[in-house]
Each structure stands twice: as structure tokens, then as C-alpha cells.
C-alpha positions as CSV (number, residue, x, y, z in Angstrom):
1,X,-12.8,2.6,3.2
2,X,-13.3,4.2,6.4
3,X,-11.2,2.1,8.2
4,X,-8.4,2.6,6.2
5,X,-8.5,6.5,6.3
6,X,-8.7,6.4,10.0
7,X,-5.6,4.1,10.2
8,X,-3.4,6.4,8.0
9,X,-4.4,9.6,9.4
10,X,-3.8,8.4,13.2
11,X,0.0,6.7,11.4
12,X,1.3,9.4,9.0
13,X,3.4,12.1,10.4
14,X,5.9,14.2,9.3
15,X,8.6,12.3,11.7
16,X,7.5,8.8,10.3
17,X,10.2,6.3,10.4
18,X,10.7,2.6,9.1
19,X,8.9,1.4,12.2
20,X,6.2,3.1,12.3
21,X,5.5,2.4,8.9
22,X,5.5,-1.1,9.2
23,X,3.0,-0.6,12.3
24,X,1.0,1.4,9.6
25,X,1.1,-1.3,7.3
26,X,0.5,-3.8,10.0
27,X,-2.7,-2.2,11.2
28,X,-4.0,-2.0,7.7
29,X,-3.0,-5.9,7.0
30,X,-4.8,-6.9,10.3
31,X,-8.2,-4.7,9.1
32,X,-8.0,-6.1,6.2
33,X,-7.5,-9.7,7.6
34,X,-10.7,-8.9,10.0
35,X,-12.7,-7.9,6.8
36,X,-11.3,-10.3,4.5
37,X,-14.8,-12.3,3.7
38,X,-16.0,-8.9,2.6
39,X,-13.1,-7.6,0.5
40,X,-12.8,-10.9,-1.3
41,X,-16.2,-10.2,-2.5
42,X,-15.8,-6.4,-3.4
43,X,-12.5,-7.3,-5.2
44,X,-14.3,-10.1,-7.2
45,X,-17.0,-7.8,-8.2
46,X,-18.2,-5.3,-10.2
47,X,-17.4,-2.6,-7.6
48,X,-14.2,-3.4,-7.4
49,X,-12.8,-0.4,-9.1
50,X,-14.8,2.0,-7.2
51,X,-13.3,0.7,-4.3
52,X,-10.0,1.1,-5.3
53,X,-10.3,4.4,-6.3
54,X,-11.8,5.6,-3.1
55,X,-8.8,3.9,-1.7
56,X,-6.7,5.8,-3.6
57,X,-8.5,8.6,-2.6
58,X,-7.9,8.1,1.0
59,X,-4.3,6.9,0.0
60,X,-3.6,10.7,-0.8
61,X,-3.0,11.3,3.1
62,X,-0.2,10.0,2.6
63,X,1.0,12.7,-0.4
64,X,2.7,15.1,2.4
65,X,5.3,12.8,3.6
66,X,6.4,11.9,0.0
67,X,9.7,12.8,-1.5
68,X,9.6,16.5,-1.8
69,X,10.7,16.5,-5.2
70,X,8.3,15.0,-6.3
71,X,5.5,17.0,-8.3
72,X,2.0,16.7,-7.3
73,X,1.4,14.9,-10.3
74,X,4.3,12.3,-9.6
75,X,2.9,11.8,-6.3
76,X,-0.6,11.0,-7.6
77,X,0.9,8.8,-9.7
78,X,2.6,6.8,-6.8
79,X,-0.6,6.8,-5.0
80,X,-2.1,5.1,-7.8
81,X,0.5,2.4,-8.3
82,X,1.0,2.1,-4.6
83,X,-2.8,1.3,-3.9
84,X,-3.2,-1.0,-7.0
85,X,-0.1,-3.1,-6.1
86,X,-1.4,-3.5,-2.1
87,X,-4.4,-4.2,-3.4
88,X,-3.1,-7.2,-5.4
89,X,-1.2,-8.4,-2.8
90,X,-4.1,-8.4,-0.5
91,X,-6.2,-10.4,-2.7
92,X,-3.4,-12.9,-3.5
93,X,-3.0,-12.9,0.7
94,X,-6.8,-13.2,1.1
95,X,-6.8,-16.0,-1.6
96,X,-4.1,-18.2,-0.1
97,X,-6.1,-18.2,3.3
98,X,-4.1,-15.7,4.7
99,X,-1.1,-18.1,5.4
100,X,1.4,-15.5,6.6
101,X,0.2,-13.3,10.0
102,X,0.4,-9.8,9.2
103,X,3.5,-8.8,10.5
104,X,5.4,-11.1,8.2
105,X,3.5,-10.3,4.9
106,X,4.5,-6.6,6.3
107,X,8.3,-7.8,6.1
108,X,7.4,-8.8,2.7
109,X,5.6,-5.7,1.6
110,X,8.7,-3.7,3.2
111,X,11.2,-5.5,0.8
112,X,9.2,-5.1,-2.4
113,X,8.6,-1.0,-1.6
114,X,12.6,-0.4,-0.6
115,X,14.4,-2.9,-2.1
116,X,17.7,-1.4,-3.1
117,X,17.4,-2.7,-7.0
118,X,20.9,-1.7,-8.2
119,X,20.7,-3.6,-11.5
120,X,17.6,-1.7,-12.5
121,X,19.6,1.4,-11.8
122,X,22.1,0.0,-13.9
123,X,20.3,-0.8,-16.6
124,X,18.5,2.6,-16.5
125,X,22.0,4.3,-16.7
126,X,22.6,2.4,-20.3
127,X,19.1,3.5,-21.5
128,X,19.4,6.9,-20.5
């Protein structure tokens, strides 16, 4: 866990921008890659949710650079979601041997987090 935290509080910053986010997310992808023997067994075990939440923990570094109208609330929320998702992208990463390098599986991660889904929107304009 420690790595992690050290990562995001040497990346996050006020002025962060699309490329130093996907260095962020790069770094974290290579640690994880480096560690991988060890975090397919934690995320096979019974630990594994004390893991993730002390992830999550260290995920709310990241809570200052959020969308400011978001409540705290809201952004403990997207911590949550954020870290559970990664976290079940690693493992499906770390299962298929790690196939993609890093920076591609960054790409990936990059498109899921800002894709622009308009007919979501669209549909969420009917409902509400």
C-alpha cells in the first residue's frame, strides 16, 4: 500500500493535466506489474478486502483535485468505485500474464475513465 501512496502524493497536483495522469497511472501499473506475484495472491485471498480498502484509503489523496462540485460524500463515493474498478482491471491484467506493457493498458484505462458516452447522457435525459 505504501507504494501506491507514495506514487500519488509525488503525481497529484493541483495543475495535473492528461499527461501527467497517465504518467500517474503508468507508475502505478509498472508497481503493480513489479509486485504482481504478490497481489495475485492478496487479491485471491481472504485479505483481499482489507487491501482494497486501505487502497481506497490512500486513493483519498486524490479527493483535492476532484470536481469541485462535488460533495465530500460524492467524492468518497468515486474513490470507492475508482479503486474497485482498477483493482479489477489489475487482476484481469495480472491474470492474462500481463500481455499489454503498461503504457498501453494506461491508454485503455484512459478511455474507460473519459470516454465521452453521449448515449448514456441521452438516455439519462429520457429518464430524468
Amino acid at each position: 500500500v505504501e507504494g501506491y501512496e507514495d506514487i500519488l502524493k509525488e503525481n497529484i497536483t493541483e495543475n495535473m493535466n492528461m499527461m501527467s495522469f497517465m504518467n500517474m497511472i503508468t507508475q502505478l501499473l509498472k508497481y503493480v506489474q513489479k509486485n504482481s506475484e504478490l497481489y495475485e495472491v492478496i487479491l485471491q485471498s481472504s485479505r483481499r478486502e482489507k487491501f482494497i480498502e486501505e487502497i481506497i484509503e490512500c486513493g483519498k489523496i486524490t479527493m483535492p483535485i476532484m470536481d469541485r462540485s462535488m460533495s465530500s460524500q460524492e467524492k468518497e463515493y468515486l474513490t470507492s468505485f475508482m479503486v474497485y474498478a482498477c483493482m479489477g482491471v489489475f487482476r484481469k491484467w495480472i491474470k492474462e500474464g500481463m500481455k499489454k506493457s503498461p503504457e498501453d493498458l494506461t491508454v485503455v484505462l484512459v478511455k474507460i475513465i473519459f470516454t465521452d458516452n453521449t448515449s448514456l447522457r441521452t438516455r439519462e435525459k429520457q429518464v430524468l
